[in-house]
C-alpha positions in Angstrom: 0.0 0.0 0.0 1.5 3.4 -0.7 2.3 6.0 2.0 1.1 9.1 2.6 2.4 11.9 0.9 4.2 14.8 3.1 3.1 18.5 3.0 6.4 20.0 2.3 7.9 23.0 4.4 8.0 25.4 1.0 3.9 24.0 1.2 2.7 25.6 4.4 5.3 28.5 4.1 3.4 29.3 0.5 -0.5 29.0 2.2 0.7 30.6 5.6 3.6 33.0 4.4 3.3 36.6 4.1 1.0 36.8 7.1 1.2 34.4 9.3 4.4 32.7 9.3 8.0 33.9 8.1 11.3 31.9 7.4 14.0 32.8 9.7 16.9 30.2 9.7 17.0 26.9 7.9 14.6 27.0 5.4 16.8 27.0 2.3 18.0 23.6 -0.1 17.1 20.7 2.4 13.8 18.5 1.1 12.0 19.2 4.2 8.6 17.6 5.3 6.6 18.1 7.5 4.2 14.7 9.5 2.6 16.5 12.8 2.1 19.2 15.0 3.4 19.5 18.4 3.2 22.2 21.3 6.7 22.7 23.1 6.0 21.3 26.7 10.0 21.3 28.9 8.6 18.8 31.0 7.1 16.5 28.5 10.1 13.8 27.2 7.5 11.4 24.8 8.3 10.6 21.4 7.8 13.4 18.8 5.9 12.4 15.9 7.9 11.9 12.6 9.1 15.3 11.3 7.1 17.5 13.4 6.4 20.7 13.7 7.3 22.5 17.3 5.5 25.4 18.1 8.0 27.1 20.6 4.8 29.3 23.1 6.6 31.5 25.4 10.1 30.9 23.9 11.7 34.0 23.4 15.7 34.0 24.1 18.2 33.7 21.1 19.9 30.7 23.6 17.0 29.4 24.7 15.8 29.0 20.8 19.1 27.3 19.9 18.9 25.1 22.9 15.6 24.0 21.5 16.8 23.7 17.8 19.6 21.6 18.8 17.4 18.9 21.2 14.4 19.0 18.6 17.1 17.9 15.5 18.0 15.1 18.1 14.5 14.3 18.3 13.8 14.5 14.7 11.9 17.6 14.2 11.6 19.6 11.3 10.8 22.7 12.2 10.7 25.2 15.3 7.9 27.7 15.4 8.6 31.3 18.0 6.9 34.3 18.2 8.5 37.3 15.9 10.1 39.1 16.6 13.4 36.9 16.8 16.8 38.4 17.6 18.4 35.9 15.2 22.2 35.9 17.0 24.9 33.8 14.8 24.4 31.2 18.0 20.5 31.2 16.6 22.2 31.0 13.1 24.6 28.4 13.3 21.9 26.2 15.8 19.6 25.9 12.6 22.8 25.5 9.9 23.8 22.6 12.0 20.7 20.9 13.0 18.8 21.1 9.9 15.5 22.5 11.5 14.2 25.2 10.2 13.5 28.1 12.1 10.1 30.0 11.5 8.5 33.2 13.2 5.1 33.7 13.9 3.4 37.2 13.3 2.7 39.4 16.4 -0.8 39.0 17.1 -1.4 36.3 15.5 -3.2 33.3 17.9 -0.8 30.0 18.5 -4.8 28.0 18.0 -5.4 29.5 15.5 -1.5 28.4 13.5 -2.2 25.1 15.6 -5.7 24.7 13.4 -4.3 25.5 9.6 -0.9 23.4 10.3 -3.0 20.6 10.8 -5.4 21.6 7.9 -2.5 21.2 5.9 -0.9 18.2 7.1 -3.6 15.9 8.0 -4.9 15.2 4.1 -4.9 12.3 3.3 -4.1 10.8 6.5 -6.3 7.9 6.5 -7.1 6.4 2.7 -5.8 6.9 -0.3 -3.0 8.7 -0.8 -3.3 9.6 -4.1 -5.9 13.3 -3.9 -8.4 13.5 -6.7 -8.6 16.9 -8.4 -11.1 19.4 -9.7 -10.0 21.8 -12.7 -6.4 20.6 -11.8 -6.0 21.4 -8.1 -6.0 18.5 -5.2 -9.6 18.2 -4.2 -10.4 20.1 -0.6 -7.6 22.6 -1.1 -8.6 25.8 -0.1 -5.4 27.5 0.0 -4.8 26.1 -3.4 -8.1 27.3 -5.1 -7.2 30.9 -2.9 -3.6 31.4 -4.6 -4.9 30.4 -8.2 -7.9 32.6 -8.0 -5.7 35.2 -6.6 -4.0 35.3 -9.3 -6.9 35.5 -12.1 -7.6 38.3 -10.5 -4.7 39.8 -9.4 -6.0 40.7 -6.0 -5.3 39.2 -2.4 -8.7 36.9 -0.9 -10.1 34.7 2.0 -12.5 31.8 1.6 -14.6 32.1 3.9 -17.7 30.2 5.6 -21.0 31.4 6.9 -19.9 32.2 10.2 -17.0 34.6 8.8 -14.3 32.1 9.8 -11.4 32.0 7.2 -11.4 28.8 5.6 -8.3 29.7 3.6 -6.7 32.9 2.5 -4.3 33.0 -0.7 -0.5 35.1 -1.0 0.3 38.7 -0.9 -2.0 40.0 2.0 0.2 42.5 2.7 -1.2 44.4 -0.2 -4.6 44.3 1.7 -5.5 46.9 4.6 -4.8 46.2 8.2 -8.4 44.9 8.3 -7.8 42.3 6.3 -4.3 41.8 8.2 -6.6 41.4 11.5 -8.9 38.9 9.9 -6.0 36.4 9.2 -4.2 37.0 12.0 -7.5 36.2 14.2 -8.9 33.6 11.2 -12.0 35.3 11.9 -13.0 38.7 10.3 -13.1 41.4 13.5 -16.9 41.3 14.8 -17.3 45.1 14.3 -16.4 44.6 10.7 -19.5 41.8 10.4 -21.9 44.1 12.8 -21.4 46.9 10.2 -21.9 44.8 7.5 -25.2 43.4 8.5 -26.2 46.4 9.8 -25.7 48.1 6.3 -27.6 45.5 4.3 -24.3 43.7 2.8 -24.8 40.2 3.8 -28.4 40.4 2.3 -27.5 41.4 -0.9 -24.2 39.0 -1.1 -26.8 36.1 -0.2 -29.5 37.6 -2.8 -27.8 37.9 -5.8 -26.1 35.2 -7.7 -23.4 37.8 -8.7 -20.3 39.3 -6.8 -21.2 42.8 -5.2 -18.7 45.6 -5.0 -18.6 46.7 -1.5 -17.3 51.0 -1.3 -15.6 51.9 2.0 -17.4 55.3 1.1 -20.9 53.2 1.7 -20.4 52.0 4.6 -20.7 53.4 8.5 -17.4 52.0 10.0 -13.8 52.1 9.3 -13.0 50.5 5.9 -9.6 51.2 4.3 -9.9 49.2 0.6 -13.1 48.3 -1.0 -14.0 44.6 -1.3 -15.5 42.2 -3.7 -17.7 39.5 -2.5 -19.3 36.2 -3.8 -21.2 33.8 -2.1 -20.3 30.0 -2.6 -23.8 28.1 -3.2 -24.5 24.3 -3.7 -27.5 24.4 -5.4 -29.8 26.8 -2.7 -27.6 26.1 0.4 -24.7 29.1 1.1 -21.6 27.0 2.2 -19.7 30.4 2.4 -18.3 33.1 0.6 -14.7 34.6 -1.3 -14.0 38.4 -0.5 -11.5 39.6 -2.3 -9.3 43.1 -1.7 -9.4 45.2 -4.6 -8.7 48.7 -5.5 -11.6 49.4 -7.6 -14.7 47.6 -9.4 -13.7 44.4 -11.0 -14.3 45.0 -15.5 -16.0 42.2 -16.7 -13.9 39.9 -17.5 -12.6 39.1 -13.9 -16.1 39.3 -12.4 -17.1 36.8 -14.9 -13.5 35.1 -13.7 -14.9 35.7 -9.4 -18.6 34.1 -10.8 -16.9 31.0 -12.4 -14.6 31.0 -9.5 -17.0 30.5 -6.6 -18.5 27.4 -8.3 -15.4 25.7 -7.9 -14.4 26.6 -4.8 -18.3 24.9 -4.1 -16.9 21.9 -5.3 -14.1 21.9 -3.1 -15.8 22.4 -0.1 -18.4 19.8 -0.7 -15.4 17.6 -1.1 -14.0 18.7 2.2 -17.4 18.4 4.1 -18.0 14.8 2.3 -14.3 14.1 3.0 -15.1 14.7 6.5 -17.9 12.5 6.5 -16.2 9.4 4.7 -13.0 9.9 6.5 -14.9 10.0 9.8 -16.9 6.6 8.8 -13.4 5.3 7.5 -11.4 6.0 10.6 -14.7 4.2 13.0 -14.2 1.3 10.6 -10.4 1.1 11.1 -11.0 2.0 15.0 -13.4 -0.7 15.4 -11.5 -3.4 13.3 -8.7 -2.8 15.6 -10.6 -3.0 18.6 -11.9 -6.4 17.8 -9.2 -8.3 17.1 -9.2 -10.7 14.5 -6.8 -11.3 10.9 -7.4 -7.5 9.8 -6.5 -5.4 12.8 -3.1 -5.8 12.1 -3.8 -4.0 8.5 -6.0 -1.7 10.3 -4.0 -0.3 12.9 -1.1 0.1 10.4 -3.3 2.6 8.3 -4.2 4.4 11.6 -0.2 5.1 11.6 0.0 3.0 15.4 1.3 -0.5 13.9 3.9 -1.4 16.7 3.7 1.3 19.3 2.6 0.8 22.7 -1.1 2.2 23.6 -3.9 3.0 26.1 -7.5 2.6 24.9 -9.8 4.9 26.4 -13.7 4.5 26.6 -16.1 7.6 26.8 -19.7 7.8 27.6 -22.7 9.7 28.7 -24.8 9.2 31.2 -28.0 9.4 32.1 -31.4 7.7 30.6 -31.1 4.6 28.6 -34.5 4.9 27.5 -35.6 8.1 25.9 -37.9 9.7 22.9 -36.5 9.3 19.3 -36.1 12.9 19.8 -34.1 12.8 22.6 -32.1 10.3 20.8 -31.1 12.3 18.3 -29.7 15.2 20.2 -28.1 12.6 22.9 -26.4 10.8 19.4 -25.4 14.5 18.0 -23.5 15.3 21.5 -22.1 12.0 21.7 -20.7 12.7 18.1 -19.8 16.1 19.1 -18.2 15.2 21.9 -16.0 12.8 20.3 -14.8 14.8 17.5 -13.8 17.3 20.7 -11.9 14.5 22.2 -10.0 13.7 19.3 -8.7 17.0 18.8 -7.8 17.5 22.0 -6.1 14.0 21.8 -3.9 14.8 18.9 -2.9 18.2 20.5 -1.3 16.0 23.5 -0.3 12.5 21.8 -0.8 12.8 17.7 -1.5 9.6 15.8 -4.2 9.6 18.6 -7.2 7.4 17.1 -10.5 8.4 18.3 -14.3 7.1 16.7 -17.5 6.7 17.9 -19.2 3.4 17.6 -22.2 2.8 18.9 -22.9 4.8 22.0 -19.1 5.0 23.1 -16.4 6.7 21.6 -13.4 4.9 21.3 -9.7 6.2 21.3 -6.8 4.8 20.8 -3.6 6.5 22.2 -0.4 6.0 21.6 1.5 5.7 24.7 5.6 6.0 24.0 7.5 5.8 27.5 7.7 3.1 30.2 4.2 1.5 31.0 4.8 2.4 35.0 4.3 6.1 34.3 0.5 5.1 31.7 -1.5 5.6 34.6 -0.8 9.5 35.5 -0.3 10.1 32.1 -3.7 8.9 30.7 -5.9 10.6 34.0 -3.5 13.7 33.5 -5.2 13.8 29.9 -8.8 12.8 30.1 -9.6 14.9 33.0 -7.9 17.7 31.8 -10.0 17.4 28.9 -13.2 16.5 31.0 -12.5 19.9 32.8 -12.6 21.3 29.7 -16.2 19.9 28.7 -18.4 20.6 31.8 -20.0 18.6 34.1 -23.1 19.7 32.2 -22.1 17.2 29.7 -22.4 14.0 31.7 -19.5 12.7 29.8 -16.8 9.9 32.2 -13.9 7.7 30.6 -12.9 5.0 31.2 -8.8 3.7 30.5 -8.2 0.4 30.0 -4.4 -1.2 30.6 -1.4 -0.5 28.4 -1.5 -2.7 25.1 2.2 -3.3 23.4 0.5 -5.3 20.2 -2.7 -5.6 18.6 -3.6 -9.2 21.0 -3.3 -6.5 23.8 -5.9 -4.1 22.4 -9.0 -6.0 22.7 -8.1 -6.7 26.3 -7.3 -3.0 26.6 -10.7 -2.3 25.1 -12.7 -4.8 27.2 -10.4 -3.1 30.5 -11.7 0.5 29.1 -15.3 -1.1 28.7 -15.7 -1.9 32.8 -14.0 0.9 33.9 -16.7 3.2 32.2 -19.2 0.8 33.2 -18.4 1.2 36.9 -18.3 5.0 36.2 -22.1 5.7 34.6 -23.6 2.9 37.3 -21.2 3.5 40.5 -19.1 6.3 40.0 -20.0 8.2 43.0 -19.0 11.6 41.4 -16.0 10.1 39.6 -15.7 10.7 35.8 -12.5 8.9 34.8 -11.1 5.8 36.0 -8.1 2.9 35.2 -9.4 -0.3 35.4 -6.8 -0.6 38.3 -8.4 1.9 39.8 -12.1 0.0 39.9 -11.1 -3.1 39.6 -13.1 -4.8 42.2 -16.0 -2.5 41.7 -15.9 -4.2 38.0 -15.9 -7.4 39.4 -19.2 -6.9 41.4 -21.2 -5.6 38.8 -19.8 -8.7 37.2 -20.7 -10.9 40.0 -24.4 -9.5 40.0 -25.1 -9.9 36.2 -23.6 -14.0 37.0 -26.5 -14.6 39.6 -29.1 -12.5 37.6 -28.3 -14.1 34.6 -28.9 -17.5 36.8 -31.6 -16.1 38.4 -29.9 -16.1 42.0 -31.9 -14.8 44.9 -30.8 -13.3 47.8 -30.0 -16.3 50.6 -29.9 -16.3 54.3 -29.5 -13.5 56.8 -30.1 -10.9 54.0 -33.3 -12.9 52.5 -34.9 -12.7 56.1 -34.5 -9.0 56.6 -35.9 -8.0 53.3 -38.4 -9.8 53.8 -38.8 -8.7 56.9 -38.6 -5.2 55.8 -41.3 -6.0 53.6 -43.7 -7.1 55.8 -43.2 -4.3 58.4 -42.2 -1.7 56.5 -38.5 -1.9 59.0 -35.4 -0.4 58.3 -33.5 -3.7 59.0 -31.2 -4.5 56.0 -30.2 -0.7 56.2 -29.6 -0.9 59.9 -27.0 -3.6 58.6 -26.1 -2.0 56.3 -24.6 1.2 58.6 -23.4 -1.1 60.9 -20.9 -3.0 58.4 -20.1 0.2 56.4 -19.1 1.9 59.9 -16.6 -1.6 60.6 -19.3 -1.6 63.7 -19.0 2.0 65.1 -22.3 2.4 66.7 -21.5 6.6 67.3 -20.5 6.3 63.4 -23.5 3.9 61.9 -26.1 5.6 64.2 -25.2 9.1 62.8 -25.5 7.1 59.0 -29.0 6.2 60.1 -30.4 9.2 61.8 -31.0 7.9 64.8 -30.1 7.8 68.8 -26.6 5.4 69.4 -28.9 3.8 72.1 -31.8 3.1 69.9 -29.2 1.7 67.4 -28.2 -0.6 69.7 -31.7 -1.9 70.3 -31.9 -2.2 66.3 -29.1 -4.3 65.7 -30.2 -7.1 68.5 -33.0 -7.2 66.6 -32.1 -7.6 63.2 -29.4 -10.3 64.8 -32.7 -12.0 65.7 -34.7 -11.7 63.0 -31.9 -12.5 60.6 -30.7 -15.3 62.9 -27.3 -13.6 61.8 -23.8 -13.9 64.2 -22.7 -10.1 64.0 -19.0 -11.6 65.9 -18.7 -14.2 62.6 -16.2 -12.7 60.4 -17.8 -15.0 57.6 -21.3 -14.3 57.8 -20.7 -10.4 57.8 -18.4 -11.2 54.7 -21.4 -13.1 53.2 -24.3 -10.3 54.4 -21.6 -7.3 53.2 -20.9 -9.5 49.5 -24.8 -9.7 49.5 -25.5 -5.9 50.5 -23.1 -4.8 47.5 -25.0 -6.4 45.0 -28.2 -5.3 46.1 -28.9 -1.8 44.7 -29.4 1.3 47.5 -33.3 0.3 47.0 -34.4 -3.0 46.0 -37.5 -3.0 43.9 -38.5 -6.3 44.5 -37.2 -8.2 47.6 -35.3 -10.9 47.7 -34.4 -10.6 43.6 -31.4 -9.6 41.9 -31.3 -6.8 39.9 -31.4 -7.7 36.6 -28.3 -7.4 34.7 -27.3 -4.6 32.8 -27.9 -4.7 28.7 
């Protein structure tokens, strides 16, 4: 199977130049490629994806930058990423001569999510598939910043792509012939809000959604600051506005490029319906691959090698909502459209942290699989140091827990992983007591008792002995025996402790627990019938619906 082609340095420099990015140090006659994007972290010594880009936040000093250069090129990076401006010192020189990483400054103002976001635009196609692009009128199909640059130069005018929301999808070269608006919008990838405000306010967006032709927008017309005039098209699919091109331009377009701006704006419609089906199919394609690998069997082998994980050590993590099990088709809908949200959250927060990360929903969990590089002794903090940083992130409105199964070193070891992840988010949604992420160390035994219960309801068990009596005791007198007990064992036979757990006086307590002994013809001094009444208490849920049955076991 053929690889996937690299995005090449001169690549992103060419869609993200002028603006955004500028080469420093390093950049010239080396064949550099670029496989990942990773945020500078001192305290963080895992293995770098292959030919990554560093983005150096809060690096400033000319010897801290060649300190970096020189352990990144040990580490295999290709490039190093700081904030301009750069006091490029012949130590800062030599560093990037020597190492071979190239050394790249990012524009004042301009937002280190934001770079994070279009780097990984541009470095992520074709991940999964084939890794041969289609094309539309001779451009790769889904590239914006390709379609920007050649319509650019029709026109001879700097643009963005842009979708409904004013996000910049792509933008093409030579921005710095546009005004400082324009600057702002790319910096931000996001046109200012006053600039949208005033041009809703003054009619704009209902004309460029109205008519099928590009409108000429004067700075003279409108009521806020406007420094060059603009040319606007919307980008249609039929009746449905997937966005729109705005193009800086010192005058009204003659006819011949507006007919060039009109012809333009279909194709770029074809290109973003290739993107949002791309997303689709890739998303359906990587749940496929996910939940090959996950079941083991003659093709996860294949499968996790075209995820890019083939012989690394990895975690599986399981996440889930709670709540309901049984709602209105409704309900469904919107619990299935935050489940889906949720994990496309969780896998770009994922490959932030740990690229190559793996991450699909199938069925009602969403699966990830993360590779783990490192010593499996450290897994454990590791893996809860990510999830709940990421559940923090979320809410607690969401309802969302994970569960982490053990480390896996092959694909045998990622089933059991998966099963691990499976019980640990079980014992979350039913018996989590607050808790939303767990190892499977961590509940182990809690795993084995829902376990345990679903054996003797699947057997149709019933409750035996001293346990049997006092529910049905219970029953009959409407008593608080079994929960009497039940204080008593939880408090290791405190009576100050258990009477304070049932509300009453220590004395009356007292009076309680020679009764239940009685009526449950129980020995409270035999270590193995309070083993047996405590094994039997767990099982039970806090309130039994029908005494002396099991619960039934979980679907």
């Amino acid at each position: 199977m053929p690889g996937k082609p690299h995005t090449s340095l001169a690549r992103v420099l060419d869609a993200l130049g002028d603006v955004l990015l500028e080469p420093v140090a390093g950049t010239r006659n080396r064949p550099q490629h670029l496989d990942g994007v990773v945020i500078h972290d001192p305290l963080d010594t895992s293995e770098l994806p292959a030919r990554a880009v560093v983005l150096g936040v809060s690096v400033q000093e000319p010897a801290d930058i060649a300190r970096l250069l020189h352990a990144y090129g040990r580490r295999g990076a290709t490039a190093l990423v700081v904030r301009q401006p750069i006091e490029t010192t012949p130590e800062v020189l030599k560093a990037a001569d020597d190492t071979g990483v190239a050394l790249l400054g990012l524009a004042a103002g301009a937002s280190w999510a934001h770079l994070a976001a279009m780097l990984r635009t541009l470095l992520t196609e074709g991940d999964v598939g084939d890794a041969s692009p289609q094309t539309l009128d001779g451009i790769p199909a889904g590239d914006l910043f390709a379609v920007a640059n050649a319509v650019a130069a029709l026109l001879d005018a700097p643009l963005t792509i842009e979708d409904r929301a004013s996000r910049v999808l792509a933008f093409s070269g030579r921005q710095d012939e546009a005004d400082q608006g324009r600057i702002k919008t790319i910096l931000g990838r996001q046109v200012p809000e006053h600039f949208t405000r005033g041009l809703e306010r003054n009619g704009v967006f209902d004309r460029l959604y109205r008519d099928p032709a590009p409108i000429y927008i004067a700075p003279d017309t409108q009521d806020f600051e406007m420094d060059m005039p603009r040319v606007a098209v919307a980008v249609r699919a039929g009746d449905e506005i997937l966005g729109s091109i705005w193009v800086a331009v010192a005058g009204p377009l003659g006819e011949a490029r507006t007919q060039a701006l009109t012809d333009a704006a279909a194709v770029v419609a074809l290109h973003m319906l290739r993107l949002l089906a791309g997303a689709d199919v890739e998303r359906r394609l990587r749940a496929d691959l996910v939940s090959t690998v996950l079941e083991g069997g003659t093709a996860a082998p294949e499968a996790l090698a075209r995820l890019g994980l083939l012989g690394r050590p990895v975690i599986v993590l399981a996440m889930g909502l709670g709540g309901a099990s049984e709602t209105a088709p409704e309900e469904d809908a919107i619990r299935m459209a935050d489940r889906q949200r949720l994990a496309d959250a969780l896998s770009m927060h994922l490959n932030a942290v740990q690229p190559r990360s793996a991450v699909a929903l199938v069925g009602d969990i969403a699966y990830a699989i993360v590779p783990m590089p490192g010593g499996q002794e450290d897994y454990a903090e590791r893996s809860l140091r990510i999830t709940s940083a990421f559940l923090e992130r979320t809410g607690r409105h969401t309802g969302a827990a994970i569960g982490i199964g053990s480390p896996a070193q092959d694909v045998s070891g990622i089933r059991n992983a998966r099963q691990g992840a499976d019980r640990a988010l079980r014992v979350l949604l039913t018996a989590g007591h607050g808790r939303r992420v767990a190892t499977i160390e961590d509940v182990h035994i809690e795993a084995l008792l829902l376990e345990l219960a679903d054996l003797s309801a699947a057997r149709s068990d019933r409750t035996t002995g001293a346990v049997s009596r006092l529910l049905a005791y219970d029953a009959q007198h409407q008593s608080q025996m079994l929960h009497t007990l039940r204080c008593w064992l939880d408090a290791f036979g405190d009576v100050a402790a258990a009477s304070a757990m049932a509300h009453v006086h220590p004395n009356t307590f007292r009076y309680r627990l020679r009764r239940l002994a009685e009526v449950g013809a129980i020995d409270l001094n035999s270590p193995d019938q309070r083993f047996a009444a405590m094994l039997q208490l767990r099982l039970l849920p806090p309130s039994t619906a029908r005494a002396g049955h099991w619960p039934a076991p979980a679907e």
